[in-house]
C-alpha positions as a Python dict, from the first residue, in 0.01 Angstrom:
ca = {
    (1, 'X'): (0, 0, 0),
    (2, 'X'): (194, 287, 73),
    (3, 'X'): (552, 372, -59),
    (4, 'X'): (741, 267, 288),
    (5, 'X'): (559, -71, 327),
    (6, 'X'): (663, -136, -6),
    (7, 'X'): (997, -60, 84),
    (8, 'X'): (1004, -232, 418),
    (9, 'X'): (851, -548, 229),
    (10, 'X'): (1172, -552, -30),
    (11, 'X'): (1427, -481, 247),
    (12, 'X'): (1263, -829, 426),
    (13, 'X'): (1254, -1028, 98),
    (14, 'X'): (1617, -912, 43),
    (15, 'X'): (1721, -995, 379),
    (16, 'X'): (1561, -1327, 349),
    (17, 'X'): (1757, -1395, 33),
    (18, 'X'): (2109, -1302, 178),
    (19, 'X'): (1976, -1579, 486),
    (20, 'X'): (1910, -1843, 249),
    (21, 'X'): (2244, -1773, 76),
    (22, 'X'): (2430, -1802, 393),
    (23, 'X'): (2266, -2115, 516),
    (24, 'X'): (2365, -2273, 151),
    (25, 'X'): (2727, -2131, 185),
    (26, 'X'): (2750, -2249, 542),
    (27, 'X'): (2591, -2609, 447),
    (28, 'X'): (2838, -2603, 139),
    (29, 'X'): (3155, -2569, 368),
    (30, 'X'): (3065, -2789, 639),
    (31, 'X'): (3134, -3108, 421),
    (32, 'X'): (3423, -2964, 269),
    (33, 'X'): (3610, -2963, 628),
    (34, 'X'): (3459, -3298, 724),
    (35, 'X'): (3645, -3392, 435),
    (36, 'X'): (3947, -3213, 534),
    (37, 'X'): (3955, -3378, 890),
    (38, 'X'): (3860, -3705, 737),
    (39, 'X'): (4159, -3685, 505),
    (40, 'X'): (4372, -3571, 833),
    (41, 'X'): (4265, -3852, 1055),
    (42, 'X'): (4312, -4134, 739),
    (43, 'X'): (4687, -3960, 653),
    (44, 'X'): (4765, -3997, 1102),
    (45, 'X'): (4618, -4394, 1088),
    (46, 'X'): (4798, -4461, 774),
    (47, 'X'): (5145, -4281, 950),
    (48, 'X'): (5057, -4530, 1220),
    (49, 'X'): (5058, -4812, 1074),
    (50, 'X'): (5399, -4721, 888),
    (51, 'X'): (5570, -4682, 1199),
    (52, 'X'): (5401, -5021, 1332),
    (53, 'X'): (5490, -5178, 1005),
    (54, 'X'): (5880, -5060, 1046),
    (55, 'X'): (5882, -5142, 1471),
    (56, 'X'): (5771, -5489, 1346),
    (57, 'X'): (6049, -5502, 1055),
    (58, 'X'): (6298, -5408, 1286),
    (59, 'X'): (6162, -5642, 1542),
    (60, 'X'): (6173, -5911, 1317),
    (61, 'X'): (6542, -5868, 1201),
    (62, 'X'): (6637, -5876, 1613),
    (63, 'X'): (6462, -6217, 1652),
    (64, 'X'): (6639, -6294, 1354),
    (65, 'X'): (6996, -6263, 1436),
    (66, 'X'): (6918, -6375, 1774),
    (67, 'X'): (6812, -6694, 1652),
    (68, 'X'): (7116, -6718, 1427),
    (69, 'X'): (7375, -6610, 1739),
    (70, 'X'): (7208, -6902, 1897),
    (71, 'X'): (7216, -7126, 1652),
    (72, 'X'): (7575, -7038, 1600),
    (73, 'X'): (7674, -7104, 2029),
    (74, 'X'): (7463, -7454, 1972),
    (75, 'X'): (7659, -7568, 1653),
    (76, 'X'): (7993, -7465, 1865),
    (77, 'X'): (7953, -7539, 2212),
    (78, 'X'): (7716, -7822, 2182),
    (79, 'X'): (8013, -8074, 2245),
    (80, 'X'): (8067, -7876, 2595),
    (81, 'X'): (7946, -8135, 2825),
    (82, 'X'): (8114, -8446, 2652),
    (83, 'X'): (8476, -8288, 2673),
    (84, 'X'): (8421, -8204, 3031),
    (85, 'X'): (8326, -8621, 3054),
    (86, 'X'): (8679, -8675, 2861),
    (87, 'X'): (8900, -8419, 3067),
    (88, 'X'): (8962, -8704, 3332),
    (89, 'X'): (9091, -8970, 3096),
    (90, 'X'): (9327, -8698, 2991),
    (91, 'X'): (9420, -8623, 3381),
    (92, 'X'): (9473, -9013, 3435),
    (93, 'X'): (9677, -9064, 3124),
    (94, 'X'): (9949, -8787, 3241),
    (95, 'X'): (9943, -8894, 3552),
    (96, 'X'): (10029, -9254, 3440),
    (97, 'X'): (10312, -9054, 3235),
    (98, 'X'): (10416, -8863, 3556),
    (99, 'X'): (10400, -9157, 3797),
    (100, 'X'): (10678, -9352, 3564),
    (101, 'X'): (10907, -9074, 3489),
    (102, 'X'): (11018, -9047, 3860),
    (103, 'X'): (11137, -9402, 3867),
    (104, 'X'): (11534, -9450, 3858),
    (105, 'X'): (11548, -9811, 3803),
    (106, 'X'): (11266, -9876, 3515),
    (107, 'X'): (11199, -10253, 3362),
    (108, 'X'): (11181, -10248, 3003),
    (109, 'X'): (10793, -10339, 3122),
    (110, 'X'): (10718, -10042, 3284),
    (111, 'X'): (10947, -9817, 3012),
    (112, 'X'): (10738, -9975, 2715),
    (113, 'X'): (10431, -9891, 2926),
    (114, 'X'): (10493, -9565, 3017),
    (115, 'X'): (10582, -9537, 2575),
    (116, 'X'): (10212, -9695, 2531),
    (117, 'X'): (10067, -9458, 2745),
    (118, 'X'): (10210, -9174, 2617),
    (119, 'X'): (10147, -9244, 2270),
    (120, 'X'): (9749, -9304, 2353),
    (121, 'X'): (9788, -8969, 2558),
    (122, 'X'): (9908, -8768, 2233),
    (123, 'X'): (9647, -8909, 2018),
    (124, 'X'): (9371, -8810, 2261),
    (125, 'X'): (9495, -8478, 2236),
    (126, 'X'): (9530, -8425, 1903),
    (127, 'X'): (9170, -8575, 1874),
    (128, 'X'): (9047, -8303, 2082),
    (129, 'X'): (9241, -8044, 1881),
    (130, 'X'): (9038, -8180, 1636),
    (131, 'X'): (8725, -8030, 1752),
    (132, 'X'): (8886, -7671, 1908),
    (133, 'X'): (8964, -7804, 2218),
    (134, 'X'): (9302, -7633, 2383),
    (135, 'X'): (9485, -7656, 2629),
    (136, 'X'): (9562, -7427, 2944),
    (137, 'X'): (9870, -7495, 3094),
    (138, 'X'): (9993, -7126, 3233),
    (139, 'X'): (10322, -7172, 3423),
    (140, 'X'): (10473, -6819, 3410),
    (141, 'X'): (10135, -6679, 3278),
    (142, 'X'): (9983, -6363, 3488),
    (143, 'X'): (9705, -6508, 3643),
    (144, 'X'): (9385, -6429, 3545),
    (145, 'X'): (9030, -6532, 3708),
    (146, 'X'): (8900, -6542, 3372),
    (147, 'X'): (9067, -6871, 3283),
    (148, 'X'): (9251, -6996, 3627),
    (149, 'X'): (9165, -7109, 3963),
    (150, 'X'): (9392, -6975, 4226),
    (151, 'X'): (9432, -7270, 4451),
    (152, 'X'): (9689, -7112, 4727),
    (153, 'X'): (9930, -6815, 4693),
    (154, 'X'): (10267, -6905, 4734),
    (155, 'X'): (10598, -6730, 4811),
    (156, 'X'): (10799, -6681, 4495),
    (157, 'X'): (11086, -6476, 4486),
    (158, 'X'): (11228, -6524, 4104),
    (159, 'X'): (10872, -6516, 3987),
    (160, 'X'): (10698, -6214, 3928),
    (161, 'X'): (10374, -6146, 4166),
    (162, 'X'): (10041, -6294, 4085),
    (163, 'X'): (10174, -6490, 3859),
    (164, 'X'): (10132, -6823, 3796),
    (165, 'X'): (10441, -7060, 3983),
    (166, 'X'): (10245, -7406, 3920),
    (167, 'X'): (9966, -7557, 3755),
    (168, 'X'): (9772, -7858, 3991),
    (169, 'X'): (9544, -7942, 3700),
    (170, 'X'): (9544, -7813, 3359),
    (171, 'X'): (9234, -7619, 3221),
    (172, 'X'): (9073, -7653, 2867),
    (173, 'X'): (8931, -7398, 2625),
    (174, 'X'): (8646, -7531, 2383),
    (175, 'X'): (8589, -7261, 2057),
    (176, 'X'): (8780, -7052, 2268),
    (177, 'X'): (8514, -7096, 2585),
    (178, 'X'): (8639, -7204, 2925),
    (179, 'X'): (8544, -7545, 2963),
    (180, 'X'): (8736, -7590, 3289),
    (181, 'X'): (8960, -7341, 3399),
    (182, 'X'): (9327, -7418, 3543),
    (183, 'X'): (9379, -7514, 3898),
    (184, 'X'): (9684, -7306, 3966),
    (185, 'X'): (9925, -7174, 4259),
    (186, 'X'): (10022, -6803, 4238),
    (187, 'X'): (10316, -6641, 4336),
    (188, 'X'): (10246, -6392, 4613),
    (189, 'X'): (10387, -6047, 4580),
    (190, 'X'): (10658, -5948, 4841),
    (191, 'X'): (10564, -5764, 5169),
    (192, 'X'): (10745, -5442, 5210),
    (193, 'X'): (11031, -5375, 5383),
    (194, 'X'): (11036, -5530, 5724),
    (195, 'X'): (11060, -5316, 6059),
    (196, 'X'): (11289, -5411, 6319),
    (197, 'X'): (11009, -5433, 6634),
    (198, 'X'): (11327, -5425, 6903),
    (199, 'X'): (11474, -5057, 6749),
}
């Protein structure tokens, strides 16, 4: 075997070597960054399901205080639709009051009545203050849609406009919630200056 085949032979064996060495370098690092994106893709799912874990939370504390606000309206406006039953007897006690005030010439009869009534009309009141119900009676008030019912506008000229002049059937607040708002009249506010048409 001659000197160059010799050398030729050694150049392929060392080439051969620095091949396998590559392949196990390159087989080494190919787990290591599966790894590394393994570890990636874990730490992304497990940021995931922090933020879903905090959405819930937060989600939760919402229902929460929802269900407590509602709880809360039941508790205070769960008597709503038995004071609106009772407003009437109210209306027809004063107007039993009203009806025997205008009456020059009253029996003793119709005065001790008129005393009865108004003492069962004071202690139906004060048994609806009892449970937060007021009263809206806004003579003089500036009307507001909120709480009143304009029932006509009427001219008023030592009232100030759109305010209230009258009150056709009082209103009632429950916890501070309208339960019926006031029938009312309101004055109108003054027209301008009129124009003589003839000039």
């Amino acid at each position: 075997m001659s000197a160059d085949e010799k050398r030729s032979e050694q150049v392929e064996e060392q080439n051969e070597a620095v091949e396998t060495e590559a392949e196990e370098v390159s087989t080494e690092a190919e787990p290591a960054t599966e790894e590394e994106s393994e570890v990636e893709s874990l730490q992304a799912k497990l940021k995931e399901a922090q933020e879903q874990s905090l959405r819930f939370q937060a989600e939760m504390q919402n229902v929460r205080r929802r269900a407590e606000i509602d709880v809360e309206k039941a508790h205070k406006f769960a008597l709503e639709k038995f004071v609106k039953e009772l407003l009437p007897v109210a209306d027809s006690l004063e107007k039993a009051v009203e009806s025997t005030e205008g009456q020059k010439e009253s029996s003793e009869v119709v005065t001790s009545i008129r005393e009865g009534v108004e003492m069962t009309l004071d202690l139906f009141k004060k048994s609806l203050g009892k449970f937060n119900v007021e009263e809206l009676n806004p003579v003089g008030e500036p009307f507001d849609p909120q709480q009143h019912e304009a029932m006509s506008m009427v001219p008023a000229p030592n009232a100030e406009p759109n305010s209230v002049v009258a009150v056709v059937q009082k209103g009632y607040l429950l916890n501070g919630r309208v339960v019926r708002p006031a029938m009312v009249m309101v004055a109108k506010a003054e027209d301008g200056p009129k124009i003589d048409e003839q000039a």
